[in-house]
LOFIDREN-356870 format. One record per residue: residue in three letters; x, y, z of N, C-alpha, C, O, CB in turn. Coordinates in pm, whole numbers, plus 50000, padded with zeros to 5 digits. Glycine has a CB too. Layout:
ALAXYZXYZXYZXYZXYZ ...
//
This chain:
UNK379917690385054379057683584959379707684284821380437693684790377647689884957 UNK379417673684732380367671784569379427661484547378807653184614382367666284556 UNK379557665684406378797658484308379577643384312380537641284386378827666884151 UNK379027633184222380467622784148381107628684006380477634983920379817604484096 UNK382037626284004382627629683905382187621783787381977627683681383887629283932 UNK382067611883793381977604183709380947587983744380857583583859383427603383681 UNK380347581983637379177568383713379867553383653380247551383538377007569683632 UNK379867549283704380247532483616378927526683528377797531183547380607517583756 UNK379077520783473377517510783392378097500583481379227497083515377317505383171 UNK376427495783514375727486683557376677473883498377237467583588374177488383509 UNK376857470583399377107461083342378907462183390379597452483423376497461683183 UNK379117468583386380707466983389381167466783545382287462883577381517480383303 UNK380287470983632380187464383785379817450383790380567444883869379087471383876 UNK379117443383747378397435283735379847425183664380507416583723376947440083656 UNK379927427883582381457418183500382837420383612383567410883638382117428083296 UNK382977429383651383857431283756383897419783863384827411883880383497443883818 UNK382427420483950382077409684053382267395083944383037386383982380207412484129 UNK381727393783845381717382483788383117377683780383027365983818381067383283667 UNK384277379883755385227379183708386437381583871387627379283892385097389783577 UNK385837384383913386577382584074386057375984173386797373384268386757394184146 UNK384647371584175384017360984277384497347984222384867346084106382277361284288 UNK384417337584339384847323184320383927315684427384107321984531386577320584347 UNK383357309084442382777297984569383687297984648384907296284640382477282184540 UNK383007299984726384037301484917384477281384915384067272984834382137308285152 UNK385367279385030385717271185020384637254885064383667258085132386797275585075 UNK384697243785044383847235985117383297230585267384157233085351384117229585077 UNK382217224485321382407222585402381657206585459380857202285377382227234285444 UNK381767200985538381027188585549379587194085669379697199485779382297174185618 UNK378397190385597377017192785704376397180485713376817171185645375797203885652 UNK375307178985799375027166485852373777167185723373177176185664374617164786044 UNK373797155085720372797151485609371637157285631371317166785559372537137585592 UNK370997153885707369647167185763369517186185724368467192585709369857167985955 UNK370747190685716371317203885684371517202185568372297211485545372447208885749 UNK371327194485432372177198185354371277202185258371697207885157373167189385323 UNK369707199385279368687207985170369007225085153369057233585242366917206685234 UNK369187226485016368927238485009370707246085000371067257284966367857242085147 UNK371327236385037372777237084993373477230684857373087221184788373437231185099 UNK374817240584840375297234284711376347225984689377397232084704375537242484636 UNK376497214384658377037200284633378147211384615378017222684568376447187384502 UNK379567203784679380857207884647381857198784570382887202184512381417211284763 UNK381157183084585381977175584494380927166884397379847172384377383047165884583 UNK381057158684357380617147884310380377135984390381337130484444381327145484223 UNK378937130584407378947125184482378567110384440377437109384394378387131684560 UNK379477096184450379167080584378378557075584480378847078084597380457070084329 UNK377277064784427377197052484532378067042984543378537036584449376167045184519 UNK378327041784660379167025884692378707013084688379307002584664379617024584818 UNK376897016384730376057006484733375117003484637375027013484566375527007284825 UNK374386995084600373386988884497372416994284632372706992784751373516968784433 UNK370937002384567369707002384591369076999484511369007003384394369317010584628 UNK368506991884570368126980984717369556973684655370116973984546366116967984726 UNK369856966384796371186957384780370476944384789371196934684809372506959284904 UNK368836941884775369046925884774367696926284656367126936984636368796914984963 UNK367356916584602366076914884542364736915984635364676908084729366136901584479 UNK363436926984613363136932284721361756927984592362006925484474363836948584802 UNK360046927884666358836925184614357976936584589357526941584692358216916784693 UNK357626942084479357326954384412355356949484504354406957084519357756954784174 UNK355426940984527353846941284561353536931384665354096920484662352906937884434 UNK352816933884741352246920684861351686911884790350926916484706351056924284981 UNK351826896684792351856885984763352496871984760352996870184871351746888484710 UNK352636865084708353466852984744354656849284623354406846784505352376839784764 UNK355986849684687357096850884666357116830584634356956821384714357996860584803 UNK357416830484459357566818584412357986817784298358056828284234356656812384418 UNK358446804384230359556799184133358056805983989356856804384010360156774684158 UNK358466810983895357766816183798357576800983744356596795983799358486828483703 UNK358006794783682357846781783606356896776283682356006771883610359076772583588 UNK356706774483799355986763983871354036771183849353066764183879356806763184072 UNK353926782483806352866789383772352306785883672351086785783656353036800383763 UNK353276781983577352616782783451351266771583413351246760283464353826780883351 UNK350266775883326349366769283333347786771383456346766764483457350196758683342 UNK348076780583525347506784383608346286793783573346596805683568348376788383678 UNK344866790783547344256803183527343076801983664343226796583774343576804683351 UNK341916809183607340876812083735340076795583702339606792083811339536830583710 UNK339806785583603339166779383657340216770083671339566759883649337996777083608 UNK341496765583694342636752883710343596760883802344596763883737343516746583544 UNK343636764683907344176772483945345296763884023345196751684036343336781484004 UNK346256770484067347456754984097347706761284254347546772884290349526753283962 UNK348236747284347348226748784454350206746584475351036739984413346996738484520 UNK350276753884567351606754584636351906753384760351106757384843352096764084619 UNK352736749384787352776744984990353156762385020353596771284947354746728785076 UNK352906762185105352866784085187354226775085334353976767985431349796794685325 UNK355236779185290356496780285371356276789385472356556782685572357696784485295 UNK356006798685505356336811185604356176823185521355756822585406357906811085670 UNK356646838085599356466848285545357906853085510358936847685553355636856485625 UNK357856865785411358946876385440358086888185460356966890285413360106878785318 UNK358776895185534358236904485607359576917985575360666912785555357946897785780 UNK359606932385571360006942185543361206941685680360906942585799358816953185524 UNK362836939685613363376939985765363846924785863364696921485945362066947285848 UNK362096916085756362566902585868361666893685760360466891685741361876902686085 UNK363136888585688363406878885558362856863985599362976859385712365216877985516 UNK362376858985515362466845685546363646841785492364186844885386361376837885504 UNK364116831385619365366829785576365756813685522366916809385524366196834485695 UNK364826807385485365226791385386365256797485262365386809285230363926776285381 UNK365076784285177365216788085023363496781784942362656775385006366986777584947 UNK363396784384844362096787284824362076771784680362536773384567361796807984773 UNK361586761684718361826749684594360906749284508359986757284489361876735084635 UNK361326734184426359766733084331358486733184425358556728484538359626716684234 UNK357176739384370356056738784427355746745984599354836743884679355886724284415 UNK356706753184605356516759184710356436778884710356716786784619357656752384787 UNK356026780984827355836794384777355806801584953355636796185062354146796184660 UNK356096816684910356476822685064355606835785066355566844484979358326826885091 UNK355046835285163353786849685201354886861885189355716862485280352846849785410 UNK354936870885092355596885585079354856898285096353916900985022356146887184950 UNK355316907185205354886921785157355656932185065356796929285026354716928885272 UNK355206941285038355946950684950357366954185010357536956785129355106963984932 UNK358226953984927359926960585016360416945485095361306943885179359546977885194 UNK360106942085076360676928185139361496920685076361456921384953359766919185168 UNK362756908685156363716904685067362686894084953361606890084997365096896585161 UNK363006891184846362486876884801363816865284837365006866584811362066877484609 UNK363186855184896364076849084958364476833884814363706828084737363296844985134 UNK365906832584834366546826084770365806814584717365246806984796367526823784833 UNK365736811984541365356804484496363786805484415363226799684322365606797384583 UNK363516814784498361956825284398362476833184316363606838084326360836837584488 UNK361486835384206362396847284099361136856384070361206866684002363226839783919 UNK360066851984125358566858784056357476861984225357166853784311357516841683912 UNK357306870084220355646878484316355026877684233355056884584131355416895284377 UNK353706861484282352126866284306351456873984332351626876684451351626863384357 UNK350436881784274349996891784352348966884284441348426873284424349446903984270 UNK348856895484560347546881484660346566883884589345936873384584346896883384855 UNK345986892684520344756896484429344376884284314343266880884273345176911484343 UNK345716879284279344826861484249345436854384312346106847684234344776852884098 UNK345626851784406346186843484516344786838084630344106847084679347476854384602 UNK344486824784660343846826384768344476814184858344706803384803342286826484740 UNK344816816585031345726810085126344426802685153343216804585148346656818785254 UNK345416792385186344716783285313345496776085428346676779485434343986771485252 UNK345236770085488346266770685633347446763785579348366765085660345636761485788 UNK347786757485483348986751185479349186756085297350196750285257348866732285534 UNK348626763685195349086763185084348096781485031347426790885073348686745285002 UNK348616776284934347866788684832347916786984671348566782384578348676803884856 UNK346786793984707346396785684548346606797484449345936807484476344476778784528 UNK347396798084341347406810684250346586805284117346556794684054349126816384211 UNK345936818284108344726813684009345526825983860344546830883804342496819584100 UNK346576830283806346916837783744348866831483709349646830383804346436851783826 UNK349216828883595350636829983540351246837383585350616847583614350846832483427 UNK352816837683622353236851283692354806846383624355216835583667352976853683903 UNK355656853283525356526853083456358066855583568358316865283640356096863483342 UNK358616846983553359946846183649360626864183640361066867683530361346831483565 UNK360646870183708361266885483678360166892083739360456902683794361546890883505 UNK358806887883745357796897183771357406899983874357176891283958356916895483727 UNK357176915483903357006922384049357956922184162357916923784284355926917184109 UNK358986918984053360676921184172361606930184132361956932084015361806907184185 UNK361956934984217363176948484215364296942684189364546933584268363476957784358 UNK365026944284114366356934684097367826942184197367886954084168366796934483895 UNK368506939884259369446947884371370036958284235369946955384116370976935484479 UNK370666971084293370976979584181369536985784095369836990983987371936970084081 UNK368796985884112367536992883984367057002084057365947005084013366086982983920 UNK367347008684155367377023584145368787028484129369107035184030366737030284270 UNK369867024484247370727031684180372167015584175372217005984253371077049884287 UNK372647017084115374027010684077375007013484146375347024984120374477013283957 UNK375717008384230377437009884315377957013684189377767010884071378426993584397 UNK378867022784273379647030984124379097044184018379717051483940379757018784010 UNK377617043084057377197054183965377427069984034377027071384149375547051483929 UNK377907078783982377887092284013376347093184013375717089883913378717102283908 UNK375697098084135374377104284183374127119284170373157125484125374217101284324 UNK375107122884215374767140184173375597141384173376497134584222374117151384236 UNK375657157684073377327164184071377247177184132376287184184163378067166783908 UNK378607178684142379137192084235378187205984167377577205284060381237195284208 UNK378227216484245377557219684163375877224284213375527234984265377767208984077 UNK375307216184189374137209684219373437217584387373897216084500374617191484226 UNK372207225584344371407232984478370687217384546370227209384464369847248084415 UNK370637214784656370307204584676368557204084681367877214384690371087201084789 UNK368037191684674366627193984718366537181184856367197172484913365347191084561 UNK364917189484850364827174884952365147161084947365757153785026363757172084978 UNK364387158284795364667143784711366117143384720366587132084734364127143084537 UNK366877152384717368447149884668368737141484784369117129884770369587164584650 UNK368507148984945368917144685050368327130285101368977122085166368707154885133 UNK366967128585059366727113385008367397105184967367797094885023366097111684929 UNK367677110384828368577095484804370167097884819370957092584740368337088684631 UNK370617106484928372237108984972371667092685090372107081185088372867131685078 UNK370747097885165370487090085338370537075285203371687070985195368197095285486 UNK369557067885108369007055585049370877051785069371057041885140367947056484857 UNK371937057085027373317051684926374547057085132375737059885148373757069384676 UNK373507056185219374607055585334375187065185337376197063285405375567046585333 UNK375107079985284375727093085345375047100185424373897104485419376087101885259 UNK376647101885570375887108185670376107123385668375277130985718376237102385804 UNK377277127985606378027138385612378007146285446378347138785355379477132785669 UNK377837152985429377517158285320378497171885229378067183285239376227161985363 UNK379657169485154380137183585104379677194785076379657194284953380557183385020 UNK379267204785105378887214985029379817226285044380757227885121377577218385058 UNK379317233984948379887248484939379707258585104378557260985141378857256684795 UNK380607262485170380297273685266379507287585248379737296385166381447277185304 UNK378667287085331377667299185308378417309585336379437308385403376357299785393 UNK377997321485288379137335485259378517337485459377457334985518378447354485071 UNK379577341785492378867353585652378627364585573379167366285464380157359885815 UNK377397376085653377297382685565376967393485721375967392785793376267377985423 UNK377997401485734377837415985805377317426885768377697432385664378787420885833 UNK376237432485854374877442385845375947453285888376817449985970373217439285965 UNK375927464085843376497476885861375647489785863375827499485790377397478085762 UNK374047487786021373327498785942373577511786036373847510486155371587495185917 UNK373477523985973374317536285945373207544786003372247544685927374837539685776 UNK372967553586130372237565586079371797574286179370677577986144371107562086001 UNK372127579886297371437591386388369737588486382369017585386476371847608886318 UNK369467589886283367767591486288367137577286330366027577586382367067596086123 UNK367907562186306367407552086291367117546486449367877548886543368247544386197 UNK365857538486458365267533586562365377519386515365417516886394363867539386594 UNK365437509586611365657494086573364247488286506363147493386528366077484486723 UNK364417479386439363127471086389362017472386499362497477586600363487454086365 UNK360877469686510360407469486643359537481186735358587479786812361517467286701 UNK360247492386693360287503386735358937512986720358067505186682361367507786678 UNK358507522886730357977528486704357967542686651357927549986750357647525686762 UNK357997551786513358707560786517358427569686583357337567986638358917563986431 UNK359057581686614358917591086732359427604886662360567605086616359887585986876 UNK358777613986655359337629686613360507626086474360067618486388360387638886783 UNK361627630386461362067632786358363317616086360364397615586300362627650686359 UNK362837607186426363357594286376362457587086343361267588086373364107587186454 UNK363197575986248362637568386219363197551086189364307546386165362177575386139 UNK361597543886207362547528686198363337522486117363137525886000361967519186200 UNK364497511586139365117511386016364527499386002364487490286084366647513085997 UNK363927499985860363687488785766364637480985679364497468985652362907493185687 UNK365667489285634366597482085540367167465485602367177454285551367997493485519 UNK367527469985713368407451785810367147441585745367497431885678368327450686086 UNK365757444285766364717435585792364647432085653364167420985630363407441185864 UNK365057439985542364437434285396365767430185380365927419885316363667445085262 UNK366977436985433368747425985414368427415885453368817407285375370287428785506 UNK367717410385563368127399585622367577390185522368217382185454367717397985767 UNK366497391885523365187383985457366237382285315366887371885320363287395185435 UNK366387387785237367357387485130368777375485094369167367285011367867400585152 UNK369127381485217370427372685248370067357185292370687348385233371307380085379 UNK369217353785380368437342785346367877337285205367607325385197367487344785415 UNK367767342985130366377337285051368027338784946367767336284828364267349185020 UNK369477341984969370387340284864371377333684935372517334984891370837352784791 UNK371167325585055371977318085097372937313585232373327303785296372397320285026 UNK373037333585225374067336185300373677333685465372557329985499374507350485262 UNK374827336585565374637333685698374987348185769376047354385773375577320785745 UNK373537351785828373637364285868374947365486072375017359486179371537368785875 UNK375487374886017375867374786177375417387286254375197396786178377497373786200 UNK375197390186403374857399386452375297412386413376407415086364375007397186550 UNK374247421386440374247436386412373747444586492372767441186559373677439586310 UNK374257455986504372917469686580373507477186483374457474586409372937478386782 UNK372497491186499372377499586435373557514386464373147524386523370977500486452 UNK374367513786434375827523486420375407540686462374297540986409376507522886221 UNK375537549986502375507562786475376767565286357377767558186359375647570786617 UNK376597575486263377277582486215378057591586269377897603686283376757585886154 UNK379337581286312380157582686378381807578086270382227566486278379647574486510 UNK382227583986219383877575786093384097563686237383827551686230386277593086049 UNK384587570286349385507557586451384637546086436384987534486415385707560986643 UNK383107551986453382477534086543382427526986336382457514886311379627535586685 UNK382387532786279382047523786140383237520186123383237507886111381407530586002 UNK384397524786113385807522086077386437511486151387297503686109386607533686095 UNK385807511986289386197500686368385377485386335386067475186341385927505586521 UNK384307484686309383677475186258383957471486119384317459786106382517477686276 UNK383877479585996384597475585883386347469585903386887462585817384497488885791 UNK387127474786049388347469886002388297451286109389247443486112389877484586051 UNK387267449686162387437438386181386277427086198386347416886267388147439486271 UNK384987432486103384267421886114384757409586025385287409485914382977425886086 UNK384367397886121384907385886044383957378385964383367368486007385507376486134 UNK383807384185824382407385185755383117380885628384167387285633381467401285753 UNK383137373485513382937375585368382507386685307383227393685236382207367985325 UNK380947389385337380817403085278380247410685387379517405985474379907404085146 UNK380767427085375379757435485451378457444385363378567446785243380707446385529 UNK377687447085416376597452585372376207463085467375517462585569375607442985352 UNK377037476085389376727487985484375747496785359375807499785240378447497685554 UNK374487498985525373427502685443373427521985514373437525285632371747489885476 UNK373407529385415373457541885451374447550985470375377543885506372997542085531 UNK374897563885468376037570185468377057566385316378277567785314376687565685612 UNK376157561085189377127555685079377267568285018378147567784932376587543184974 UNK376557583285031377027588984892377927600784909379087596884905375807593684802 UNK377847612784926378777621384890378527635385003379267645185000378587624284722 UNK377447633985093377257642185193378217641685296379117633385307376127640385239 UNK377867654385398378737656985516379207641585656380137639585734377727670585592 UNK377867633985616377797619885715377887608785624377667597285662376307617585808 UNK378097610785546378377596885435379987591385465380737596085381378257602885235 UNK380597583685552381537578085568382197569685542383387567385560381547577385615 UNK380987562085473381457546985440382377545885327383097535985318380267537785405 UNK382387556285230383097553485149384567557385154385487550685107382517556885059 UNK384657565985200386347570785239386657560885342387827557585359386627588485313 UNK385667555285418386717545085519386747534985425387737528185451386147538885689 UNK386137530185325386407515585297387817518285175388417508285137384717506285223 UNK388217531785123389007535285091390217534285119391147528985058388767541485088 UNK390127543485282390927538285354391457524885399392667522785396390667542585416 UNK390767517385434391017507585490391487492985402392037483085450389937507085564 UNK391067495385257391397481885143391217493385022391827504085018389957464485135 UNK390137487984915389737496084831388587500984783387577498084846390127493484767 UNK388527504884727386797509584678387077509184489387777514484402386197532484756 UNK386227501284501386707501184318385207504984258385487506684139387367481384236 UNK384507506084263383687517184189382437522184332381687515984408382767508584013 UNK382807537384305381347543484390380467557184274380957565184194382087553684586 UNK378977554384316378517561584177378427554284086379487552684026379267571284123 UNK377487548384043376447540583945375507544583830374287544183849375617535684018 UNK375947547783727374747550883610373517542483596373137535183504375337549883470 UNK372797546283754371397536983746370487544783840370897553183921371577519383801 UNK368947540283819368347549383932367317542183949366697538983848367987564683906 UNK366827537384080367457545084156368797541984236369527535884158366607547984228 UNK369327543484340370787535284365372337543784336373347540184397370767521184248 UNK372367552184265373327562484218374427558484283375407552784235372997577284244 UNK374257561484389375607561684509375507548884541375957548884655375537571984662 UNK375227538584518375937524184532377767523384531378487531884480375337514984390 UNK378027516084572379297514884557380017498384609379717491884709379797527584637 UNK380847495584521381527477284548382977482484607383687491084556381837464184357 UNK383207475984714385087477984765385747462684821385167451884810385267491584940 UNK386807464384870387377451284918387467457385048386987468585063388807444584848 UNK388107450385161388857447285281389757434885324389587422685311387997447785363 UNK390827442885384391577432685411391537422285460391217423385578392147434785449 UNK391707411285427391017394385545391307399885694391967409885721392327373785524 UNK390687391485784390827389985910391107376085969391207367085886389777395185959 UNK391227373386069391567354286119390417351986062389477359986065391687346786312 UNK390417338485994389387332385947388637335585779387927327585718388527335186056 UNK388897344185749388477354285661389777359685537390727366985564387997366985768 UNK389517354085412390637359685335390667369685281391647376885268390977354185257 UNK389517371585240388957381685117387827385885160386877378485138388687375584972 UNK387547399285235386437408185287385817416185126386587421185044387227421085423 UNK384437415685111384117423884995383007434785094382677432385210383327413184843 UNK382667443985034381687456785118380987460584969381407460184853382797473885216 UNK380007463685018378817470084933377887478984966376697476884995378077461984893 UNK378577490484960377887504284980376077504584928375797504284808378877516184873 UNK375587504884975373927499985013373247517385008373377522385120373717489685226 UNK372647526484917371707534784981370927536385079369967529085052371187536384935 UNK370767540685162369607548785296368417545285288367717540285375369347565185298 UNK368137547985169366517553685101366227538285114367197530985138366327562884899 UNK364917532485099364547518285099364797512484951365537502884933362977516685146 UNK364237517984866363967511084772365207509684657365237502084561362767516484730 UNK366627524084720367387524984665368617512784731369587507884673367497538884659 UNK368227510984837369037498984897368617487684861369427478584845369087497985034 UNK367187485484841366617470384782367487468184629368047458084586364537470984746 UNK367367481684568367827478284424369267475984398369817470784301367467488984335 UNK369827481984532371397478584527371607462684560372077453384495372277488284648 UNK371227463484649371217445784724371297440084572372387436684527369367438484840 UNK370037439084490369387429484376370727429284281371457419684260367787436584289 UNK370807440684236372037444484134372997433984170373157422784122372767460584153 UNK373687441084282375497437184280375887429984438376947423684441376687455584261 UNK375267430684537375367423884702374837409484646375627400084643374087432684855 UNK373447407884601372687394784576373497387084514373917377984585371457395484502 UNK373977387084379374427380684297376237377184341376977368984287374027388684167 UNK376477384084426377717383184499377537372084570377957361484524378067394484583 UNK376787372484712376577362184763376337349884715377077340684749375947364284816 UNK375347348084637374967334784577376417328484465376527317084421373307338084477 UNK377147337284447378987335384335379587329184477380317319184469380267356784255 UNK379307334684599379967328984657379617317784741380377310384803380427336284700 UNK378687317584735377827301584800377767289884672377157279284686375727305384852 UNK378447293184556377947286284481376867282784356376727273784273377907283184539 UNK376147296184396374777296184314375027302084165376047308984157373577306184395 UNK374497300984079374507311383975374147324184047373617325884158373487308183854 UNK374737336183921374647349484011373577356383950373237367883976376017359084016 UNK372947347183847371207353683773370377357383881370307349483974370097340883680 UNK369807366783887368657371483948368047361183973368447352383897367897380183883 UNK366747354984088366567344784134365107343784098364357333984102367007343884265 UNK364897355584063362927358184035362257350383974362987348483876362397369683952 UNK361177342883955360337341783867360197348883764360437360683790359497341783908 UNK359917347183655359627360383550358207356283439357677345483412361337363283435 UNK357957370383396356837367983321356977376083227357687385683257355627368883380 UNK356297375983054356807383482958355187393682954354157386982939357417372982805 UNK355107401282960353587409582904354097424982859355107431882876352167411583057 UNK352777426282791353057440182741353007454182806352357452882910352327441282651 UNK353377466282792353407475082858351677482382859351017483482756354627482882806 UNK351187486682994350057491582938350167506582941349097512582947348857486383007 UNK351267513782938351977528682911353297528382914353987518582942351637539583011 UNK353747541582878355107536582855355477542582959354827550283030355897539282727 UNK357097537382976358457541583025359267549683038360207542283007358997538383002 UNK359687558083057360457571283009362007567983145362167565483264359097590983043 UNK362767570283025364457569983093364917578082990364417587182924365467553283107 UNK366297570982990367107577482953368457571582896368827561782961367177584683041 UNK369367575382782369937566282744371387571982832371837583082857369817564082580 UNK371857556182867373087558582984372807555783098373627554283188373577571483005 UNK371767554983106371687549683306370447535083243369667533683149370417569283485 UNK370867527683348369887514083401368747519083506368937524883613370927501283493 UNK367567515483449366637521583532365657506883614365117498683539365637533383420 UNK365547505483749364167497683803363657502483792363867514483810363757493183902 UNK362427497383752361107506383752360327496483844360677484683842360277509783585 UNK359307500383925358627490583979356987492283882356437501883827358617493084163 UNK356657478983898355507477183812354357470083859354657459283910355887471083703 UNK352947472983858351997459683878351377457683761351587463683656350867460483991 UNK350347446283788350327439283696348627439883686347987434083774351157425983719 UNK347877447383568346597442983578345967440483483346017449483400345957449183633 UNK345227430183449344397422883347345657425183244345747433983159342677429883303 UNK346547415183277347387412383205348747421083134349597417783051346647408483138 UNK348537431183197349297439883076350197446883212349887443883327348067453382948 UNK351217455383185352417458083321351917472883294351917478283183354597453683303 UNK351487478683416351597490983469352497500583566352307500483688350777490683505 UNK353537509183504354257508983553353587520683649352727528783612355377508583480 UNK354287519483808353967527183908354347541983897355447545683855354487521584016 UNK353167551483945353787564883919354667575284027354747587584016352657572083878 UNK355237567584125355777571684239357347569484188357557557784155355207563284376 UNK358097575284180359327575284132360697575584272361927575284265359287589084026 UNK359897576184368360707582484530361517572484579360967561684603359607586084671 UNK362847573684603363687565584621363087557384802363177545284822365247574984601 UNK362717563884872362317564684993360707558784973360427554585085362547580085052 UNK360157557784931358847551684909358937535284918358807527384825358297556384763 UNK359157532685041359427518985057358057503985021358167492184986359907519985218 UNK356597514885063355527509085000355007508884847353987504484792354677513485063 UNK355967514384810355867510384652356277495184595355827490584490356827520384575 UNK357097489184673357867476984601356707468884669356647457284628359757472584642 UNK355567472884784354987461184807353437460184703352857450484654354777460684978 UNK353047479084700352167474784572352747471384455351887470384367351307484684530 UNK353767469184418354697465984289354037446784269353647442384378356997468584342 UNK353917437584162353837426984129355447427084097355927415984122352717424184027 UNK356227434484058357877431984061358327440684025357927450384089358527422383994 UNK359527444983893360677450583867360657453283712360257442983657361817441783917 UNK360897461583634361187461883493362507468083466362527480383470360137468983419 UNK363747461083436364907471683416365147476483270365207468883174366287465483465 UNK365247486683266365317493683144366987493783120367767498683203364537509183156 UNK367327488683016369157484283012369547501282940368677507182877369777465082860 UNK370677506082958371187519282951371167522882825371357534882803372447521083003 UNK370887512182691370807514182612369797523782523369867529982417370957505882608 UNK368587521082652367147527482587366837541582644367257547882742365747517582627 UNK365847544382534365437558182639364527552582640363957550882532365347574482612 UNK363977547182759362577539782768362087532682688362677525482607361657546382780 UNK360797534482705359717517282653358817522282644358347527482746359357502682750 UNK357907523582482357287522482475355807517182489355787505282458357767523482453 UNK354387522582530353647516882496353157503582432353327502982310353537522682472 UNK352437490382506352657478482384353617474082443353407464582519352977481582222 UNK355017479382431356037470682444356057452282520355407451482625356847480182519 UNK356617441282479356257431382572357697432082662358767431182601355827415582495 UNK357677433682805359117433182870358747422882965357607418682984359777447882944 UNK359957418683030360117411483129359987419083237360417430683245361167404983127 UNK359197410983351359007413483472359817409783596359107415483678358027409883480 UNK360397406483639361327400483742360077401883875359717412383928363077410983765 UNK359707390783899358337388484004358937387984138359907381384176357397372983979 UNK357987398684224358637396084398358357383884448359137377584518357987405984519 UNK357017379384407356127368684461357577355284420358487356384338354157367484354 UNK357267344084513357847331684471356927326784371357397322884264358077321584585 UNK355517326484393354437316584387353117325584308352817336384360354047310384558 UNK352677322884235351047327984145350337333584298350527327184402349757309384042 UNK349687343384296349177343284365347697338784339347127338784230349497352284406 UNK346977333184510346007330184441344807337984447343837334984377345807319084462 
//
């Protein structure tokens, strides 16, 4: 057993990853897949939407001039040609004094420039009578007026939305660039641990950490690949760190300085370990390393993860989270919702370490929780979120207004 010699700041781990992550390389997904992914290039229309002059309203498709003069008691009559229909155009041309039955989205067929609405329109078996002026231009989509051939639609870059993937399908894309999602290898660590599922039994217990990784690694992008749960064993971890074919690993447990803590001398061994021991709490024994690529794989990163629950949640958030999403593309800001309120007691830290605090929230004001236990995994769920105290402070006063970093996506209701 040994102490650390020495802790890194938060911040200078944090600039480290910043300054060595890059977006993994691109990839093409089917247009259906591509919500929720990030644009890798710039993407132009080729086509005018709508590509033809299309009828903003059901009514009758006719020459604007031939209207004029038209009110409710002189109302003017027009010969009724046929329909256009959404898909199935009428296909003559539209002359003086004549006029063509239109629904909404439909072509206006050659030689009309103006939609009647049927609302002063009334048919009769061979004509229709418009009882209202209707100005040549009016209630027609002109080809190009949503989007223009040639216009850049979205840029690289860019988290997609649904709407996005809307108007990719409107402009004829089937195949879609985006950024490659990081793989992201579960590394969980521990003699005592029973699988998700499980039930605990005498002196084991279930592991929770995979279930709040996974959930995590989802909700930042990444693509989880299979896992079980390791004994604290150097061979069986050493063998999996030297060839999972992962972007990042996420070994949760065995990170700090005890007799079964392995992970860090093998990832030593095996590439590097560039900072273990963290001036933050909870999380201490966090630690960031590399590994050597494997087929497929250039650049392996590992992230020494605490045991304890809440000390592995806070590691994930820190320096794993913001990794992944650098490498999918995302900004590497924390992803939370946030809210500003005042403290309704204070804080107590310390100057030199970064502190989470977990906090709820009542009649407005942030209460910070009085359970301090790295292992108290039901604290983050009575928690409304997170308060980090930056290394600068010795705590927070009473009053104080801080930011909250919210678990919730959504207000609750």
């Amino acid at each position: 057993m040994r102490g650390f010699a020495e802790r890194a700041d938060v911040e200078e781990v944090i600039d480290f990853l910043s300054a060595a992550l890059r977006p993994l390389p691109d990839e093409d997904v089917d247009l259906l897949a591509c919500a929720g992914r990030v644009l890798a290039r710039n993407v132009r229309a080729e086509v005018d939407v709508p590509g033809f002059a299309r009828s903003a309203m059901d009514g009758y498709a006719v020459r604007g001039e031939d209207t004029f003069g038209a009110s409710e008691y002189d109302p003017l009559a027009l010969e009724l040609l046929g329909e256009s229909m959404p898909g199935r155009p009428f296909e003559g041309p539209v002359g003086a004094g004549e006029a063509v039955r239109i629904m909404t989205g439909a072509p206006v067929p050659k030689g009309a420039d103006a939609v009647a609405m049927a609302e002063v329109c009334e048919e009769t078996a061979t004509s229709v009578r418009v009882r209202e002026a209707v100005a040549p231009g009016r209630h027609v989509g002109a080809p190009g007026e949503d989007i223009a051939a040639g216009t850049t639609v979205l840029q690289a870059g860019r988290r997609l939305r649904p709407q996005d993937a809307g108007l990719l399908a409107s402009i004829g894309v089937a195949r879609v660039p985006v950024v490659r999602r990081p793989r992201v290898q579960l590394v969980i660590t521990g003699d005592e641990l029973l699988p998700p599922g499980s039930r605990p039994e005498g002196a084991r217990i279930v592991d929770s950490n995979s279930v709040v990784i996974a959930a995590l690694v989802a909700r930042d992008g990444g693509e989880l690949l299979p896992h079980a749960i390791l004994p604290d064993r150097a061979e069986r971890i050493s063998e999996l760190l030297a060839r999972a074919p992962a972007d990042v690993l996420l070994v949760s447990g065995g990170s700090s300085v005890g007799k079964e803590d392995h992970a860090p001398r093998l990832v030593a061994e095996l590439g590097q370990l560039d900072f273990h021991g963290i001036s933050m709490r909870p999380s201490s024994p966090a630690g960031v390393g590399r590994l050597p690529g494997v087929e497929g794989v250039a650049d392996r990163r590992v992230f020494l993860l605490p045991g304890n629950p809440v000390s592995c949640l806070c590691a994930y958030e820190f320096f794993a989270g913001p990794a992944l999403r650098r490498l999918g593309g995302r900004p590497m800001t924390w992803p939370h919702r946030r809210a500003r309120l005042p403290l309704a007691r204070k804080i107590v830290s310390a100057v030199g370490r970064t502190d989470y605090v977990r906090v709820a929230i009542e009649a407005g004001r942030v209460v910070p929780l009085a359970t301090s236990g790295a292992s108290i995994l039901s604290s983050t769920v009575r928690a409304a979120g997170a308060v980090i105290v930056p290394r600068a402070l010795e705590g927070m006063p009473e009053g104080t207004e801080v930011e909250v970093l919210l678990y919730d996506e959504e207000e609750a209701s």
